[in-house]
MIKE-913601 format. One record per residue (C-alpha): residue number from 1; residue in one letter; x, y negated, z. Coordinates in pm, 1 decimal. Layout:
// residues N
<rec NUM, 'A', <X, Y, Z>>
...
This chain:
// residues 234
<rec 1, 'X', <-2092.4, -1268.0, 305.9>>
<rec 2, 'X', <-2104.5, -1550.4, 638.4>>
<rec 3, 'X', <-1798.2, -1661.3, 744.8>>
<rec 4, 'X', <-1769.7, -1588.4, 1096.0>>
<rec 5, 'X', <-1577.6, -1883.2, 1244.4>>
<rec 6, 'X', <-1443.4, -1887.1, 1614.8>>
<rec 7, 'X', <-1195.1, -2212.6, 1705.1>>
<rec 8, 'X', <-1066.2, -2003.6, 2050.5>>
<rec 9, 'X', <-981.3, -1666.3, 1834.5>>
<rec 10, 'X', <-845.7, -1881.4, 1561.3>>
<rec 11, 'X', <-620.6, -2051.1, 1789.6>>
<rec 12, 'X', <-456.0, -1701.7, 1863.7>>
<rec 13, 'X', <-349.2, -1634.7, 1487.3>>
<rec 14, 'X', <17.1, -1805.3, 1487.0>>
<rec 15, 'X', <184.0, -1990.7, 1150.7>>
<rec 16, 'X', <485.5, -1722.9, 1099.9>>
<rec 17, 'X', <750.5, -1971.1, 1028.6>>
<rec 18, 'X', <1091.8, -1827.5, 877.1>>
<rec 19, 'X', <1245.6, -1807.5, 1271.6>>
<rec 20, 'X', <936.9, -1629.0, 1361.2>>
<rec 21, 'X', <920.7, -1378.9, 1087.7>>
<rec 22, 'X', <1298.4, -1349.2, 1108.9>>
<rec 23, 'X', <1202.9, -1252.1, 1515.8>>
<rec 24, 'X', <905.3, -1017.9, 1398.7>>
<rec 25, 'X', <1182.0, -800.2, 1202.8>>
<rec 26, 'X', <1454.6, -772.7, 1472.7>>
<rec 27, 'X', <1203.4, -674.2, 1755.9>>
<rec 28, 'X', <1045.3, -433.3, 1538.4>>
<rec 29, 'X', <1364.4, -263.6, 1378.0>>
<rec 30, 'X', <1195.6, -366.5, 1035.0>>
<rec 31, 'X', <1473.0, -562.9, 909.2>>
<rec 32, 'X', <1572.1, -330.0, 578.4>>
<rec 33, 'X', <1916.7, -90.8, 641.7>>
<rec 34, 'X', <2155.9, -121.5, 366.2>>
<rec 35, 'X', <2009.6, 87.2, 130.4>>
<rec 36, 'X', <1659.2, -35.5, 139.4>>
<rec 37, 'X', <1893.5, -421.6, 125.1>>
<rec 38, 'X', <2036.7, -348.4, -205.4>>
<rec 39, 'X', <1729.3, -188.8, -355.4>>
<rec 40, 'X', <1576.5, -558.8, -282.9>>
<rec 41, 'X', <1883.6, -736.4, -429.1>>
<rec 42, 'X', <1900.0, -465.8, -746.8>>
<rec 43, 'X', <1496.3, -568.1, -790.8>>
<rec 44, 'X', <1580.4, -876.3, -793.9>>
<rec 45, 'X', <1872.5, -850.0, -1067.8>>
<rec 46, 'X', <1690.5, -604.0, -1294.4>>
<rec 47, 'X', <1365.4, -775.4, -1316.4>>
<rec 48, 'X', <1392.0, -1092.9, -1147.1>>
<rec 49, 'X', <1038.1, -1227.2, -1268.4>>
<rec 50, 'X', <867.3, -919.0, -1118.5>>
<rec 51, 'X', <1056.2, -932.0, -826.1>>
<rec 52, 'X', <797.1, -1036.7, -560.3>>
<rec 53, 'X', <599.1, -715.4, -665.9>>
<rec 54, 'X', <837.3, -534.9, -366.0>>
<rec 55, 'X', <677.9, -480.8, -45.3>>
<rec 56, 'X', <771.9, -706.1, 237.4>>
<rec 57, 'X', <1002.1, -546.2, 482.5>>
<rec 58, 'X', <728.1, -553.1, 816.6>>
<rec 59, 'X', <504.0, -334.7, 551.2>>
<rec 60, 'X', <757.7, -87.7, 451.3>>
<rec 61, 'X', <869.1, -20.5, 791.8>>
<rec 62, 'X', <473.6, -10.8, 873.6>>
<rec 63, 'X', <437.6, 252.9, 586.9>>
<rec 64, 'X', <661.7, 503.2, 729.3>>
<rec 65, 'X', <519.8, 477.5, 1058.6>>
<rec 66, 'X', <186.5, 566.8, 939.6>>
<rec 67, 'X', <283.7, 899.5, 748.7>>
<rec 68, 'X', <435.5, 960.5, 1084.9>>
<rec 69, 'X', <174.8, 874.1, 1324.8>>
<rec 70, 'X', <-81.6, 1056.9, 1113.7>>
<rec 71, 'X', <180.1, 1370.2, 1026.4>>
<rec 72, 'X', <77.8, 1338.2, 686.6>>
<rec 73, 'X', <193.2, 1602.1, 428.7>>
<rec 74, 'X', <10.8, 1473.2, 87.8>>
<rec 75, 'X', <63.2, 1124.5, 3.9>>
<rec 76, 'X', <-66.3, 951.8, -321.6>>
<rec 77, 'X', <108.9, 614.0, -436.2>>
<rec 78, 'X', <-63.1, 443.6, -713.9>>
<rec 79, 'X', <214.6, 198.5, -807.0>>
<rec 80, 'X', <559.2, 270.2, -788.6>>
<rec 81, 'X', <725.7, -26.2, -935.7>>
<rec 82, 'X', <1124.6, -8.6, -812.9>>
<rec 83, 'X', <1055.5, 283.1, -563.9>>
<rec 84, 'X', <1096.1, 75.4, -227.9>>
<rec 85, 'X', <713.1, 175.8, -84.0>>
<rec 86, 'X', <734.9, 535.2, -222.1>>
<rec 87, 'X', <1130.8, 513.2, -41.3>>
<rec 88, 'X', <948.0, 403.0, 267.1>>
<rec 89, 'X', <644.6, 644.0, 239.1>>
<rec 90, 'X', <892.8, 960.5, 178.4>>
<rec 91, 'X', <1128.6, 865.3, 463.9>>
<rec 92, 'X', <800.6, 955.7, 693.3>>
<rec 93, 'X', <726.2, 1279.1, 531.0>>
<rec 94, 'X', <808.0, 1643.2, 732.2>>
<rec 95, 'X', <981.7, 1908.4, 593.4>>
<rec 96, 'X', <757.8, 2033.5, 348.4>>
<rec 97, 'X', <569.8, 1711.5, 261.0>>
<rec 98, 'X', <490.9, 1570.1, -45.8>>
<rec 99, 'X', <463.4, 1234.0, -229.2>>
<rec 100, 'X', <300.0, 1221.6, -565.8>>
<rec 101, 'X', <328.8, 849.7, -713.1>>
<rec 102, 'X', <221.2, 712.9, -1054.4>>
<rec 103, 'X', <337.1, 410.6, -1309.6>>
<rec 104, 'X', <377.1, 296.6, -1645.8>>
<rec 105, 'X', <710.1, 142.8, -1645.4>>
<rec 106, 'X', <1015.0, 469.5, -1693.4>>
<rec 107, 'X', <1265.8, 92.0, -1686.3>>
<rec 108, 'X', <1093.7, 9.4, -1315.1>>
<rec 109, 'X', <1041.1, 394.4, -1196.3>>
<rec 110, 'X', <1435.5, 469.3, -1352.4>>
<rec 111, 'X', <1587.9, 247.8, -1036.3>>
<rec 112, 'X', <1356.6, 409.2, -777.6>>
<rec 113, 'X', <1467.2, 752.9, -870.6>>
<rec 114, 'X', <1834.1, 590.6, -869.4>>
<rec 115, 'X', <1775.0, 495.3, -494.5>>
<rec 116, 'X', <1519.8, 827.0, -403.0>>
<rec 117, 'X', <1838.6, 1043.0, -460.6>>
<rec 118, 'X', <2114.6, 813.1, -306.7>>
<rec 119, 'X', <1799.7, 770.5, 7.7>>
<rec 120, 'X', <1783.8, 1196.2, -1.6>>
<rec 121, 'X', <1417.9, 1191.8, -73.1>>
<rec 122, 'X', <1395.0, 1304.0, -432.2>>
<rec 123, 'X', <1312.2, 1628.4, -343.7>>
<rec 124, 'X', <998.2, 1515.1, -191.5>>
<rec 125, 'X', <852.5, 1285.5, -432.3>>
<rec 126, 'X', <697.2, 1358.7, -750.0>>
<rec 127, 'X', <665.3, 1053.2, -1040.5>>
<rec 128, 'X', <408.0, 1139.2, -1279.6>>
<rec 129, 'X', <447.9, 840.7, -1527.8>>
<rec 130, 'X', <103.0, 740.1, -1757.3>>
<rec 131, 'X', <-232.7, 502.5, -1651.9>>
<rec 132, 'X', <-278.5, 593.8, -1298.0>>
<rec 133, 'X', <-683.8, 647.6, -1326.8>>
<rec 134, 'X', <-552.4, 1022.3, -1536.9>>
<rec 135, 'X', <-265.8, 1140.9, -1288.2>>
<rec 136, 'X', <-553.1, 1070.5, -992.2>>
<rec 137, 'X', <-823.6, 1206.8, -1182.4>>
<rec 138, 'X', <-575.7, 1539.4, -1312.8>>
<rec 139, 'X', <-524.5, 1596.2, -864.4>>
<rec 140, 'X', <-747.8, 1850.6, -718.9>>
<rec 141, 'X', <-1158.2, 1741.4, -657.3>>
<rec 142, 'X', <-1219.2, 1783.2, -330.5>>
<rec 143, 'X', <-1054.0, 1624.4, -7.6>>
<rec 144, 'X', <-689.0, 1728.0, 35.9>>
<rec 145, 'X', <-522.9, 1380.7, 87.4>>
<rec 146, 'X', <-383.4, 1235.7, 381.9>>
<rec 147, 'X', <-273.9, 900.7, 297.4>>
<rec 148, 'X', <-274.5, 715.1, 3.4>>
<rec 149, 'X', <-122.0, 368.9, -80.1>>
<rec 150, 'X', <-250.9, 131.5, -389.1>>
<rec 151, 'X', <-70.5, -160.5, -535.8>>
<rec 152, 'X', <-80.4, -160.5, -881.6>>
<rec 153, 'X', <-265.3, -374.8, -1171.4>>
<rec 154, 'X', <-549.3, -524.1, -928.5>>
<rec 155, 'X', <-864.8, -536.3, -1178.3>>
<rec 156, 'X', <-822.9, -147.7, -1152.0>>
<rec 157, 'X', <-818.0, -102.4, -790.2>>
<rec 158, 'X', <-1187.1, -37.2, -786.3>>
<rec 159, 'X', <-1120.1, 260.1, -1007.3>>
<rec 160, 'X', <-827.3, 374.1, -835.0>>
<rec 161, 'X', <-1071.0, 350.7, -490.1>>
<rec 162, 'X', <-1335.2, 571.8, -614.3>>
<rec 163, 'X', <-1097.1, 827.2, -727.4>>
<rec 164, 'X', <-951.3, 837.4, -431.8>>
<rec 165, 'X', <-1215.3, 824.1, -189.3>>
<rec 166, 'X', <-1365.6, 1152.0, -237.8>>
<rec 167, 'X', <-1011.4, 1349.1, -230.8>>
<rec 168, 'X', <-891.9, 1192.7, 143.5>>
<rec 169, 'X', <-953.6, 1426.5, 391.5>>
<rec 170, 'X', <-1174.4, 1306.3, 692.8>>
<rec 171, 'X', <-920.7, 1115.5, 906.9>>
<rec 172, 'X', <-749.5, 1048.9, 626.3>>
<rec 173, 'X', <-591.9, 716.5, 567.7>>
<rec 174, 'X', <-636.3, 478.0, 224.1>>
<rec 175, 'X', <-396.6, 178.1, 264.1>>
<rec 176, 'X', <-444.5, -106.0, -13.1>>
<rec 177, 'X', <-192.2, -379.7, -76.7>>
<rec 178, 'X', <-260.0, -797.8, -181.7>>
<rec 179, 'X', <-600.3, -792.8, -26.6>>
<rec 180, 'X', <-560.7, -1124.4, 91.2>>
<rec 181, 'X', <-355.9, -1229.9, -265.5>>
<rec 182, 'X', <-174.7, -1565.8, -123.1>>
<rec 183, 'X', <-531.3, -1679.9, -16.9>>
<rec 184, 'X', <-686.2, -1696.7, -329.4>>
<rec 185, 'X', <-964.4, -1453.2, -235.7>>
<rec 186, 'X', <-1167.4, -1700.4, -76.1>>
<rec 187, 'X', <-1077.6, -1974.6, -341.5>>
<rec 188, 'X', <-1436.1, -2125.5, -524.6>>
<rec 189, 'X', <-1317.0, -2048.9, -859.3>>
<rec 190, 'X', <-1040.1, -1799.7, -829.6>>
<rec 191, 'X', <-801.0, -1689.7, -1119.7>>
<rec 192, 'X', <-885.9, -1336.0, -1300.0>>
<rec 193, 'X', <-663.2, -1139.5, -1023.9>>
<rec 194, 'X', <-774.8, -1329.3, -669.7>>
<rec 195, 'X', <-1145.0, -1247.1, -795.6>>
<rec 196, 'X', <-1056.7, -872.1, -917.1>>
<rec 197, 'X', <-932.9, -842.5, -559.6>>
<rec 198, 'X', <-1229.3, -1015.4, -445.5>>
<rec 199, 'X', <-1440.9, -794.6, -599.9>>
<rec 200, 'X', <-1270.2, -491.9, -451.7>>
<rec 201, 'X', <-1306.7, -612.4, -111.0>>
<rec 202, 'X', <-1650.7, -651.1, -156.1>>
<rec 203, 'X', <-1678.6, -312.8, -305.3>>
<rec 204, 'X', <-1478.4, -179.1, -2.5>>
<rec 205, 'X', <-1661.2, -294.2, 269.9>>
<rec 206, 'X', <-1977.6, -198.3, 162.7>>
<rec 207, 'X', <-1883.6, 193.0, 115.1>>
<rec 208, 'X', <-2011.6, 358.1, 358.5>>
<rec 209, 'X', <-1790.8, 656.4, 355.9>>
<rec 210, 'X', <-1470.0, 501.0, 551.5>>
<rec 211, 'X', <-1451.5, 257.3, 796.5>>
<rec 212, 'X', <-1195.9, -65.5, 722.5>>
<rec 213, 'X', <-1020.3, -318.8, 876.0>>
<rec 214, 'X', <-806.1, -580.2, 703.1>>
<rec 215, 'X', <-460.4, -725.1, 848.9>>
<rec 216, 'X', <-274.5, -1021.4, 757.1>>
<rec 217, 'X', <50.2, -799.5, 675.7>>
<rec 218, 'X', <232.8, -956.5, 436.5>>
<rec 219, 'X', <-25.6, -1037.7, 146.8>>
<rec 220, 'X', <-323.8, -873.4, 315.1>>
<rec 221, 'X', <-290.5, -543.6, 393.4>>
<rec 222, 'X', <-677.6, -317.9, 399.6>>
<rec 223, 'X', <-670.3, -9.1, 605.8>>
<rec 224, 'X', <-957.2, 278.1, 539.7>>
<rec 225, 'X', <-1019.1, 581.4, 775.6>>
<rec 226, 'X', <-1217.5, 859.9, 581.4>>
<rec 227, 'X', <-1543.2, 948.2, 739.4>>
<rec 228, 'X', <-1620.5, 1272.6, 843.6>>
<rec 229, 'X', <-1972.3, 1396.3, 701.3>>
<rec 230, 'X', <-2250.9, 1259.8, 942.7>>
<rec 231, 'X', <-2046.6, 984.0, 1149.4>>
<rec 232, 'X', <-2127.9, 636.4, 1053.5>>
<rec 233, 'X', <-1874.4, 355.0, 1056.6>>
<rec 234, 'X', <-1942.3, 139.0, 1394.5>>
């Protein structure tokens, strides 16, 4: 794929230094509340090597806007890890919504349910625990789906992409986590998971049945609209 390379656009694309980031958070009420705080700091105490696996703060906060904005009612999650996305992607749900989300770990998954209750969102999530590629391929065939989220094991997101493609609805949006992975992507000879997420991206862009853009949220953040039949991506 060329690299497109413009020095006046470039320019534009600030360094987010601590003070910055710190300023990002404030001005966009996505500093965590207290609960969401302590769900960090618990992460961090329970499995401190797997830690980093949360979601950045900016993301979360971006997470729940989206079910908003989009009024979503059936959300997929394929990685649950401590529960702070699925927290975040519940808190945007109506009355009536639904978040189905899918790991391996019942030790990881056991503090998310710990801070779903306490966060009054139990009731609206579902945790199917077993390899993610069965709970997405046991949901319904066609399109029913209006958002899903990956971040899981990243040599399967290709698999976890093409069983979720066909079940969005059109409009529907596919959100997918690390796309960037700390910049290794572009890296000449990157490690097994920078070129599994390479792979994907490459995989992505090419499908012609959504239209993408990437953002440089937190560790690369691709975001997928679901074609309707007949309208091609521009």
């Amino acid at each position: 794929m060329p690299v497109l390379r413009n020095d006046t656009l470039s320019q534009r694309n600030l360094a987010l230094t601590p003070e910055l980031h710190t300023y990002l958070l404030a001005q966009g009420r996505m500093t965590p509340d207290p609960l969401l705080a302590e769900l960090i700091e618990r992460t961090r105490e329970t499995v401190p090597d797997q830690a980093h696996m949360t979601v950045a703060p900016e993301e979360g906060a971006l997470l729940t806007f989206l079910v908003r904005l989009l009024g979503a009612v059936r959300v997929v999650e394929v990685g649950t890890f401590t529960g702070y996305s699925s927290l975040c992607l519940a808190r945007g749900l109506p009355v009536g919504g639904s978040l189905t989300t899918c790991d391996v770990s019942a030790e990881w998954t056991a503090l998310a349910r710990e801070f779903w209750a306490r966060a009054d969102v139990a009731d609206r999530i579902e945790l199917r625990l077993g390899p993610a590629l069965d709970t997405l391929r046991a949901l319904p065939a066609g399109p029913h789906l209006d958002l899903a989220f990956i971040d899981a094991d990243k040599p399967g997101y290709i698999g976890y992409w093409e069983e979720l493609v066909p079940r969005m609805r059109p409009g529907a949006l596919l959100l997918v986590d690390n796309t960037l992975f700390s910049g290794e992507v572009i890296d000449e000879h990157p490690g097994e998971k920078a070129a599994a997420v390479h792979a994907f991206n490459e995989h992505a862009r090419r499908d012609d049945r959504v239209e993408l853009i990437m953002l440089p949220v937190a560790d690369g953040l691709t975001m997928a609209r679901r074609l309707p039949s007949g309208e091609i991506a521009a």
